[in-house]
TILO-545832 format. One record per residue: residue number from 1; x, z, y of N, C-alpha, C in turn. Coordinates in steps of 0.2 Angstrom, whole numbers. Each point is the difference from the previous one (the first is absolute). Example, Ala and Ser with C-alpha at 12.3 -4.5 7.8 and 13.67 -1.06 7.14 Angstrom:
BEGIN
+-----+-------+-------+-------+-------+-------+-------+-------+-------+-------+
|  nr |   n.X |   n.Z |   n.Y |  ca.X |  ca.Z |  ca.Y |   c.X |   c.Z |   c.Y |
+-----+-------+-------+-------+-------+-------+-------+-------+-------+-------+
|   1 |    66 |    39 |   -28 |    -4 |     0 |     6 |     4 |     0 |     6 |
|   2 |    -2 |    -4 |     5 |     4 |     1 |     6 |    -4 |     3 |     5 |
+-----+-------+-------+-------+-------+-------+-------+-------+-------+-------+
***
This chain:
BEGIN
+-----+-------+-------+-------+-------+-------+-------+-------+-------+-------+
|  nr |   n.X |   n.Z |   n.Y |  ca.X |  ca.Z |  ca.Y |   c.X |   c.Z |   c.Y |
+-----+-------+-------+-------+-------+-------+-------+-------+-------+-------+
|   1 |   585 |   138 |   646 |     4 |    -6 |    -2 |    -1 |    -1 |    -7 |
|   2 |     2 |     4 |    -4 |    -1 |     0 |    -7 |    -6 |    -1 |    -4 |
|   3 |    -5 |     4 |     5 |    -6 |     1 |    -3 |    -3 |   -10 |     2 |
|   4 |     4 |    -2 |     5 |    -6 |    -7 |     1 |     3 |    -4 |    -5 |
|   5 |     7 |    -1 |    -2 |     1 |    -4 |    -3 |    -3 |     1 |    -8 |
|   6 |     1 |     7 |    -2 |    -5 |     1 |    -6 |    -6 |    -5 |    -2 |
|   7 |    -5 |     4 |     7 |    -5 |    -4 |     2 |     1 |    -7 |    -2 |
|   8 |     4 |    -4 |     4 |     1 |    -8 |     1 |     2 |    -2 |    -7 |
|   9 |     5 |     3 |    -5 |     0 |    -1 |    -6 |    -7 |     0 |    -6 |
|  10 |    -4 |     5 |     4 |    -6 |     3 |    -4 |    -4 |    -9 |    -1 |
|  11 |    -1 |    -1 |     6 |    -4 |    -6 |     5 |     4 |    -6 |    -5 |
|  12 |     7 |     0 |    -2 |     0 |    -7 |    -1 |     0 |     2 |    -7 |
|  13 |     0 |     5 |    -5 |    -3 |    -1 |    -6 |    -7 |     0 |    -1 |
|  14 |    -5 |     3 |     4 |    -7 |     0 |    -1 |     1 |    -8 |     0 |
|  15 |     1 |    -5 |     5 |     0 |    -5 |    -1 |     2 |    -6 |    -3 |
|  16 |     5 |     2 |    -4 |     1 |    -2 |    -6 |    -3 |    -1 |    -5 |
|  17 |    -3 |     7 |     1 |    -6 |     2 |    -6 |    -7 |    -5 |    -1 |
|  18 |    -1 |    -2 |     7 |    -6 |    -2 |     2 |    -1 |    -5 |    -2 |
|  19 |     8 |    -4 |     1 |     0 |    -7 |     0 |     1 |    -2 |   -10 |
|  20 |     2 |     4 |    -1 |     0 |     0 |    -7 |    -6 |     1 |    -3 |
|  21 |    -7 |     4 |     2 |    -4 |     3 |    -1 |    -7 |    -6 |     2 |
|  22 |     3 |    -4 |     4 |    -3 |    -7 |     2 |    -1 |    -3 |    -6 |
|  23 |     7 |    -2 |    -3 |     2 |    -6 |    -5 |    -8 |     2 |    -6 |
|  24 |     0 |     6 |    -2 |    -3 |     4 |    -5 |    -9 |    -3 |     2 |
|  25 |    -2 |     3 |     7 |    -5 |     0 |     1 |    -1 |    -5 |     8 |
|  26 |    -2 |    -6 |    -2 |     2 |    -4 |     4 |    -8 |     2 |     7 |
|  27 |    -4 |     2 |     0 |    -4 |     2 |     5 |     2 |     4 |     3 |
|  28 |     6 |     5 |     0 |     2 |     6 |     4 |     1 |    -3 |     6 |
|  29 |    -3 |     2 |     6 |     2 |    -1 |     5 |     6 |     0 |     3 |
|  30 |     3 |    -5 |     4 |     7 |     1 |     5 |     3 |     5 |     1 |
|  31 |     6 |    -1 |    -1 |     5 |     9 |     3 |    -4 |     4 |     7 |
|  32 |    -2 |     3 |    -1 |    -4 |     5 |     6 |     3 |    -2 |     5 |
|  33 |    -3 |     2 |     7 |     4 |    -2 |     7 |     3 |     7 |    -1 |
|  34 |     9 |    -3 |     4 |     3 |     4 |     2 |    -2 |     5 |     5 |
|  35 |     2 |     5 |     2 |    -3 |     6 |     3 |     6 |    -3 |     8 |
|  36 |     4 |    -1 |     0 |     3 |    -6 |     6 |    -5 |    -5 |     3 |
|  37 |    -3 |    -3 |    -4 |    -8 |    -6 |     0 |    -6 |     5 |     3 |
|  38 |     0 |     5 |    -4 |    -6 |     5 |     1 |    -2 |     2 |     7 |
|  39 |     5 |     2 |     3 |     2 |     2 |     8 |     1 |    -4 |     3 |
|  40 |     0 |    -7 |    -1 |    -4 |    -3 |     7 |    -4 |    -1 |     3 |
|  41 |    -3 |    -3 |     5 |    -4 |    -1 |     3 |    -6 |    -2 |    -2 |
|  42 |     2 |    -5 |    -5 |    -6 |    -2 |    -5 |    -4 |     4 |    -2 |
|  43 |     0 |     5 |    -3 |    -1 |     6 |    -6 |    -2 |     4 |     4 |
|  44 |     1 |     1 |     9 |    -1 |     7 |     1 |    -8 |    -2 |     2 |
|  45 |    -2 |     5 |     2 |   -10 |    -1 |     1 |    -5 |     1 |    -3 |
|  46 |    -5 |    -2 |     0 |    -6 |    -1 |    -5 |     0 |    -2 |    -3 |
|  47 |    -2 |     3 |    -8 |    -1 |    -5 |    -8 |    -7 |     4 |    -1 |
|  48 |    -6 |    -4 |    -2 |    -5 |     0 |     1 |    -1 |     1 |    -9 |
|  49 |    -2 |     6 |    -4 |    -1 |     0 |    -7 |    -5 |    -5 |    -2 |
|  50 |     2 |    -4 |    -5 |    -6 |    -7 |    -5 |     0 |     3 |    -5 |
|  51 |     4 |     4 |    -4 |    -2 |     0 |    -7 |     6 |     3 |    -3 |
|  52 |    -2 |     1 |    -8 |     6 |     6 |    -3 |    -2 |     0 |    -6 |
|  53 |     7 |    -2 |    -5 |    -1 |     2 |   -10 |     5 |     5 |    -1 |
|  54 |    -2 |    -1 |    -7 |     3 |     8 |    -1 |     0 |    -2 |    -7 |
|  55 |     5 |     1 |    -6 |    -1 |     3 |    -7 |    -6 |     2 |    -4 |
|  56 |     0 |     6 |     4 |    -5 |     7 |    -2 |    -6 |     1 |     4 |
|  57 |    -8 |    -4 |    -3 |    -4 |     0 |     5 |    -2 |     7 |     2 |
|  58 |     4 |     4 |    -2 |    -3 |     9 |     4 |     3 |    -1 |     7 |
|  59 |     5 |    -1 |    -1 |     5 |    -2 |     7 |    -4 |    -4 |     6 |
|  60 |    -7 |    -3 |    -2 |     0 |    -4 |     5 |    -5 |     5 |     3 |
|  61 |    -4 |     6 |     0 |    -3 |     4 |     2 |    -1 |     2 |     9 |
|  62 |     7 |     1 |     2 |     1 |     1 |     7 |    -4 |    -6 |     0 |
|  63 |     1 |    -7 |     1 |     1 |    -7 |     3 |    -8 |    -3 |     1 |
|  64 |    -4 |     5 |    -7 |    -6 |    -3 |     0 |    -5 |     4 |     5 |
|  65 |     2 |     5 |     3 |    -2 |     5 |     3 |     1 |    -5 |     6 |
|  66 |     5 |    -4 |     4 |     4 |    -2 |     7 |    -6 |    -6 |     2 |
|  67 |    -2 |     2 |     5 |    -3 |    -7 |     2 |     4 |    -5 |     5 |
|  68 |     3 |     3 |     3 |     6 |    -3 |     3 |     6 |     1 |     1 |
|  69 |     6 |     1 |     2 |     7 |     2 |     0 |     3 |    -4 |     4 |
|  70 |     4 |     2 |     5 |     7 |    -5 |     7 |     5 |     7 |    -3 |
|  71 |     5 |    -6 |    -2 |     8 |     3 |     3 |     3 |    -1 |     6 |
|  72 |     3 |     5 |     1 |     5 |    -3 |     8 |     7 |     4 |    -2 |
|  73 |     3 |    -5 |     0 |     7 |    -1 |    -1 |     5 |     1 |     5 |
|  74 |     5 |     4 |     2 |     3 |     0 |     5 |     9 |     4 |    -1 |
|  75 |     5 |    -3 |     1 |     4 |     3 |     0 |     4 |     5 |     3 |
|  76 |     2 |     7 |    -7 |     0 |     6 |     5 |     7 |     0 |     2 |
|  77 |     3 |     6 |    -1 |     8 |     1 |     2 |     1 |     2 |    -8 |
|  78 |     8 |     0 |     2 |     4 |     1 |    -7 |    -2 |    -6 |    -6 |
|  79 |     1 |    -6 |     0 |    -3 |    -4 |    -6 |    -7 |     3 |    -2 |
|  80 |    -4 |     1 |     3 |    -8 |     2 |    -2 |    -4 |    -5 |     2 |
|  81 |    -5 |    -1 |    -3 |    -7 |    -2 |     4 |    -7 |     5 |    -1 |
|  82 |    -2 |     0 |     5 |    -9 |     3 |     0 |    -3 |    -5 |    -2 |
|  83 |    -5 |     5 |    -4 |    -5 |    -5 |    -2 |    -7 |     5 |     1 |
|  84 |    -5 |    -5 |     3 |    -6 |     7 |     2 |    -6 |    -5 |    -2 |
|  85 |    -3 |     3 |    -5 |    -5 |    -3 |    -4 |    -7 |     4 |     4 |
|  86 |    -5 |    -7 |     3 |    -7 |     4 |     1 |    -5 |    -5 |    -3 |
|  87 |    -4 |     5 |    -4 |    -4 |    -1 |    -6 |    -8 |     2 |     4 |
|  88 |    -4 |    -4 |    -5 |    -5 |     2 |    -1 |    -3 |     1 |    -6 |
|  89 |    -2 |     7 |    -2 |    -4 |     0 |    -4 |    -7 |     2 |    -2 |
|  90 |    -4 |    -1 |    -3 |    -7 |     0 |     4 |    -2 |     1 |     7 |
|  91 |     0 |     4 |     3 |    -3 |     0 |     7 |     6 |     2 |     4 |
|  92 |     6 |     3 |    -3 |     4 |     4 |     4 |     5 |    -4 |     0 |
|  93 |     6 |     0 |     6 |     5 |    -1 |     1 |     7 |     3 |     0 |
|  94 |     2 |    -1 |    -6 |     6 |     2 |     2 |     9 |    -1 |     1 |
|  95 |     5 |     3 |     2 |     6 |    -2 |     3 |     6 |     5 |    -5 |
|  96 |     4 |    -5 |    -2 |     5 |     2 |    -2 |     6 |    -2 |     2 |
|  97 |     5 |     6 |     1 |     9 |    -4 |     0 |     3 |     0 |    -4 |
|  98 |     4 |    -2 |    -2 |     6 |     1 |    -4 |     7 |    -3 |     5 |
|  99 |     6 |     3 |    -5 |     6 |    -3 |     4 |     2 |    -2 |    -8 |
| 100 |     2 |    -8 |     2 |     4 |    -1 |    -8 |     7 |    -3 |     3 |
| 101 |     4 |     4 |    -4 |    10 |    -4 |     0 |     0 |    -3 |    -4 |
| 102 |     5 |    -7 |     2 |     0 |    -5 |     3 |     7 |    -1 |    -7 |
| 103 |     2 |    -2 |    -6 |     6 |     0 |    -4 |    -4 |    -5 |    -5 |
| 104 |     5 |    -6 |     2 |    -1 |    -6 |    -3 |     0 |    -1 |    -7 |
| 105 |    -5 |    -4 |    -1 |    -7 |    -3 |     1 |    -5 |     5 |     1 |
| 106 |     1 |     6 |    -1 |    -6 |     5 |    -3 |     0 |     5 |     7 |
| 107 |    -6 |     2 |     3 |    -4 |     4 |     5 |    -3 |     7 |    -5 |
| 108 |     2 |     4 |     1 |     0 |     7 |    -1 |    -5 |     7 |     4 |
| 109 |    -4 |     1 |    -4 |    -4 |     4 |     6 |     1 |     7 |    -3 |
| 110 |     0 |     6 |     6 |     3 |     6 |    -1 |    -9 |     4 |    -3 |
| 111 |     1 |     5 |    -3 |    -6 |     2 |    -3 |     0 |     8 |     6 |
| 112 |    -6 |     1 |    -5 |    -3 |     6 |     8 |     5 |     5 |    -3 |
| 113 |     2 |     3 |    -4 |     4 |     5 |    -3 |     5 |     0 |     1 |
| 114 |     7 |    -4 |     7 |     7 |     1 |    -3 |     1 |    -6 |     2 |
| 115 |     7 |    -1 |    -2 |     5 |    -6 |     2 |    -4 |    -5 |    -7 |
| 116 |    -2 |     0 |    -6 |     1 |    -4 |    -6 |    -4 |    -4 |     2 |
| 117 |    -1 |    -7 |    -3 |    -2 |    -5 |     1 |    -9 |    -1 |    -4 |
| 118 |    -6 |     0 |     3 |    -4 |    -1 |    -4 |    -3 |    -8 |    -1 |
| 119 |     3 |    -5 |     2 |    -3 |    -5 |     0 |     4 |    -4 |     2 |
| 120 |     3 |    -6 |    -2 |     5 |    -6 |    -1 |    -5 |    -7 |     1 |
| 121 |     3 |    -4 |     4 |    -3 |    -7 |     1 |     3 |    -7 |     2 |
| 122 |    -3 |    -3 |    -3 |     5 |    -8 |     1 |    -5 |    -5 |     3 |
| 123 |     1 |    -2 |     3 |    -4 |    -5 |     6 |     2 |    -9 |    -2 |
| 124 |    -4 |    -3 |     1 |     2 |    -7 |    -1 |    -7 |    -5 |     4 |
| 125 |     4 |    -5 |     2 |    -3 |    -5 |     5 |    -7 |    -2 |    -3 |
| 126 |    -4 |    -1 |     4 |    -4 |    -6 |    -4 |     0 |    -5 |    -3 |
| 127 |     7 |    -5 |     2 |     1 |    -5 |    -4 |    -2 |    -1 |    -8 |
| 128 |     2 |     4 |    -3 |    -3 |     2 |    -7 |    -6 |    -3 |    -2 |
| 129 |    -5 |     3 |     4 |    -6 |    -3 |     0 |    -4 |    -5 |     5 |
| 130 |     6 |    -3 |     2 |    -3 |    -4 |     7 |    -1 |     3 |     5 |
| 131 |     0 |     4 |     3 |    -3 |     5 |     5 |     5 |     1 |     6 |
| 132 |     3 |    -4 |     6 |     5 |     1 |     2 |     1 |     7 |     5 |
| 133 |    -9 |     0 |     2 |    -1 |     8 |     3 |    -3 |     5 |    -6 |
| 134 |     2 |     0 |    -4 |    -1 |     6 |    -6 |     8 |     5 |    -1 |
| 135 |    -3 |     2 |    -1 |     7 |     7 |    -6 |    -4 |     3 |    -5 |
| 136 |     6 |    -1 |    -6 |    -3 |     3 |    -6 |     4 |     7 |     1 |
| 137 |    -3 |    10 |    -1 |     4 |     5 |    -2 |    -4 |    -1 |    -6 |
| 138 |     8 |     2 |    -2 |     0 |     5 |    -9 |     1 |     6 |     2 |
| 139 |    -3 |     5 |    -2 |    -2 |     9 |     0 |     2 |     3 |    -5 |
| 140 |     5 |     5 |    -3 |     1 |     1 |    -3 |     3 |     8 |     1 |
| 141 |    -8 |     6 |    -2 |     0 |     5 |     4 |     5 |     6 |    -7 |
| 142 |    -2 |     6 |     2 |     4 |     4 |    -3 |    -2 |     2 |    -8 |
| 143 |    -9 |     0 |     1 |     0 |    -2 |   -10 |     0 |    -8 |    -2 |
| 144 |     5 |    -3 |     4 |     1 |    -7 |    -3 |    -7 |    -4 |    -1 |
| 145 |    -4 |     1 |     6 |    -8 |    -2 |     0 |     2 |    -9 |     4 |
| 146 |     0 |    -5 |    -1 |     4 |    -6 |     3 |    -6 |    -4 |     1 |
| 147 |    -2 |    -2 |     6 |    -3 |    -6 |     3 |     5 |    -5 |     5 |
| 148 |    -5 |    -5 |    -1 |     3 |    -6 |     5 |    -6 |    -1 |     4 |
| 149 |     3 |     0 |     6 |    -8 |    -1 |     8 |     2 |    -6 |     2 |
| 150 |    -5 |    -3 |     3 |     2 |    -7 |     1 |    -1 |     3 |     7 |
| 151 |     3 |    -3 |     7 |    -1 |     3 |     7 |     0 |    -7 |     4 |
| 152 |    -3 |    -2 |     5 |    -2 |    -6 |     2 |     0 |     1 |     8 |
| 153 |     4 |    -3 |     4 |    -1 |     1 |    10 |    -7 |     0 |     2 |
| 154 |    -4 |    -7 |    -4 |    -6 |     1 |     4 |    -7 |     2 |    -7 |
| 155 |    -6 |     3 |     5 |    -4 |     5 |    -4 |    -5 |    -7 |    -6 |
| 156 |     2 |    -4 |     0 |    -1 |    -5 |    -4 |     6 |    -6 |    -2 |
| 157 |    -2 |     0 |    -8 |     5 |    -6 |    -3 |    -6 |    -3 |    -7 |
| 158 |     5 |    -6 |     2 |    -5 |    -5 |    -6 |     0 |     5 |    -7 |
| 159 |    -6 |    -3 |    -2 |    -1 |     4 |    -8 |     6 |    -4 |    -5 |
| 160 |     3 |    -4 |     1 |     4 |    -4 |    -4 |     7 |     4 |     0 |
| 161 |     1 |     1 |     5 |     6 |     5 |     1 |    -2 |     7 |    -5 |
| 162 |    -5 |     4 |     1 |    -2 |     6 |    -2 |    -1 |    -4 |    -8 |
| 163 |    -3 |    -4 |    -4 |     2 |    -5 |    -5 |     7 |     2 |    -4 |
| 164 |     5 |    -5 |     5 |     6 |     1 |    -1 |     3 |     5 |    -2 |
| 165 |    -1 |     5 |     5 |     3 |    10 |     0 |    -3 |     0 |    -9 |
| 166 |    -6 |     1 |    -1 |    -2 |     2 |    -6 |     3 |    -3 |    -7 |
| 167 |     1 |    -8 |     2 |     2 |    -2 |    -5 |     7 |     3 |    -2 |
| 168 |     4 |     0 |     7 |     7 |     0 |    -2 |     4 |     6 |    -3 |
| 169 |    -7 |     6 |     2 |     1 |     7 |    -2 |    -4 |    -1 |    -8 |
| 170 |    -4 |    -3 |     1 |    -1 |     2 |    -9 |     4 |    -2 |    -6 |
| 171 |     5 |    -5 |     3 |     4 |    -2 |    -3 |     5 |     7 |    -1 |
| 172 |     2 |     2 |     2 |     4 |     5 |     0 |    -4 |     6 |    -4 |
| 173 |    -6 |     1 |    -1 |    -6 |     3 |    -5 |    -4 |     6 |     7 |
| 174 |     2 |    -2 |     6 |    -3 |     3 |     5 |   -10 |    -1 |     2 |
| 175 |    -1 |     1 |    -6 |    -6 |    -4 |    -2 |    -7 |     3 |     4 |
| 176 |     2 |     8 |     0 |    -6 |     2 |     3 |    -1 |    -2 |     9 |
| 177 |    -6 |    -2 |     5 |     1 |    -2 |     3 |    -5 |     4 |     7 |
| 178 |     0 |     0 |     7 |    -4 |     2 |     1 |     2 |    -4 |     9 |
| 179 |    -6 |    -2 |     3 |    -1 |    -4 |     8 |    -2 |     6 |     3 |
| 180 |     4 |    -2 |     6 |    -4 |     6 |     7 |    -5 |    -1 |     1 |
| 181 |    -6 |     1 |    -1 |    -8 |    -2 |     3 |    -1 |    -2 |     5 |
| 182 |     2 |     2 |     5 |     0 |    -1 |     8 |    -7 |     0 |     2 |
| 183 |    -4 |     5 |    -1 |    -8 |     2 |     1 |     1 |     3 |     5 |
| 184 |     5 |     1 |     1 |    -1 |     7 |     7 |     5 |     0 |     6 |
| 185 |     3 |    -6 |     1 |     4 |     1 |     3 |     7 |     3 |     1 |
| 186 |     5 |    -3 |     5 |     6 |     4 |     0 |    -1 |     6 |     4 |
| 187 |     5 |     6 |    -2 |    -1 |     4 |     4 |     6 |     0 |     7 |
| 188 |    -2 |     2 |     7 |     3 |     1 |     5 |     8 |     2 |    -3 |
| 189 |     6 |    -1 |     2 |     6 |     1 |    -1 |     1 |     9 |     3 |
| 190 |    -2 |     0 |     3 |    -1 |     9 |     4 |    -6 |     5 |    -6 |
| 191 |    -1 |    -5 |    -3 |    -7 |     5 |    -4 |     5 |     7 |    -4 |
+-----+-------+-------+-------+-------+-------+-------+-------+-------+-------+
***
């Protein structure tokens, strides 16, 4: 009981912060979707990877390796969701899970070592950029490596939209940029 409402306190300062941090830099996207929002029916399923900036163009290294990527989103127990990423990289396919918890606005993912957190994420609608079947994740791993993926329902979106993502991330100096190729196809969800 103690521990949520901390939480729920945590939630309305970060957003305060946000909104003040608006005023400053007026491109920063909208208050991230609630993790209440997040868990509906909307959000749970397939997000099909378009694109990803980054800071630091070393950071973009995994991304330009990826020729395709699907997320599936699904809600676990205890305030969790799974997420199982299957990728293609050159020729080979492969399948990842994660369990991230669910502590408003921010999604929390456990590391292989232990209960401690390696990777924090805030999710937000496409609106932002137009894109009413898009979500934007921000990534912000345990050396503080930060990207934003742009994630999209279906395996094609207008270049105007992918335009838009770029533009609105380079505003924020998220400058480095990098497209899924889609050379090779998606890989099967079982892969």
């Amino acid at each position: 009981m103690l521990m949520s409402t901390l939480w729920g306190a945590f939630g309305s300062l970060v957003g305060l912060f946000y909104a003040g941090m608006q005023v400053m830099v007026p491109c920063l996207p909208p208050a991230p979707l609630s993790t209440s929002l997040l868990t509906t029916d909307e959000y749970m399923g397939s997000w099909h990877f378009v694109a990803a900036t980054v800071w630091d163009e070393d950071d973009l290294k995994s991304f330009k390796d990826t020729d395709s990527s699907t997320l599936n989103i699904q809600k676990g127990a205890n305030a969790t969701l799974t997420v199982t990423e299957s990728s293609r990289v050159g020729d080979q396919c492969h399948k990842k899970t994660w369990t991230y918890f669910t502590m408003d606005p921010l999604l929390y993912r456990t590391g292989r070592n232990g209960p401690d957190y390696d990777t924090i994420a805030l999710v937000w609608d496409g609106k932002f950029i137009n894109c009413s079947s898009c979500i934007i994740i921000l990534f912000v791993d345990e050396d503080a490596e930060t990207s934003a993926m742009l994630f999209a329902r279906s395996e094609k979106i207008p270049d105007e939209v992918i335009q838009e993502f770029k533009s609105k991330m380079e505003c924020v100096y998220m400058e480095d940029f990098v497209q899924a190729p889609l050379q090779k196809g998606y890989c099967d969800k079982a892969a």
